[in-house]
N, C-alpha and C positions, 0 to 999 in steps of 0.2 A: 512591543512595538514591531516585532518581525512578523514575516509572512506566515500564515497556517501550513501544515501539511496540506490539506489538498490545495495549497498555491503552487509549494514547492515541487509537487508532483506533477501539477499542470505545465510548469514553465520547463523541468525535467524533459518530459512526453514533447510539446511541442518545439521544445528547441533543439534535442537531440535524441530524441525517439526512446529516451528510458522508460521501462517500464517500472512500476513502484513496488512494494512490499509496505500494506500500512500495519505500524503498529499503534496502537491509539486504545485511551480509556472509552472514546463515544466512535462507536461502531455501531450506530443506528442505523435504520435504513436510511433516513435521509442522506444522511454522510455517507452511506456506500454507495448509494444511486448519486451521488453528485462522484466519488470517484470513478464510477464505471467509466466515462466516457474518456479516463484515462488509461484503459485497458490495463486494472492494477494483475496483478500476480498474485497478491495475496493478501489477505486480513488476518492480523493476530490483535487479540485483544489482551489487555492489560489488566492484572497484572498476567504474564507469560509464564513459563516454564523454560528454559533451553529446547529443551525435544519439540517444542512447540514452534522454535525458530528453523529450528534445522530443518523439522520437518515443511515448513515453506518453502526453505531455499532449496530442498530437493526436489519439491514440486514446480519451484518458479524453471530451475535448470529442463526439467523433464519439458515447461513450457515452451521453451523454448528455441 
């Protein structure tokens, strides 16, 4: 009954300018063309690795 990620990403970005980190099992294109216009940081697909997080949020930091 809760919201999706890209709601939660949407309302994030337009209410206070967060940008996202998605991690998500459906990383299709569809679903990542609908998050662009959230200006994400990054996609990690499921299941992950740690190195695989890290390595985002050092990318998201360098983005930003």
């Amino acid at each position: 009954g809760g919201s999706s990620g890209l709601e939660a990403a949407r309302m994030l970005f337009e209410c206070w300018g967060v940008r996202s980190i998605f991690i998500s099992a459906n990383l299709d294109p569809l679903t990542r063309a609908q998050a662009e216009q959230w200006q994400p940081l990054g996609f990690i697909g499921k299941p992950f690795l740690p190195a695989e997080v890290i390595s985002a949020l050092q990318r998201a930091v360098q983005a930003l």
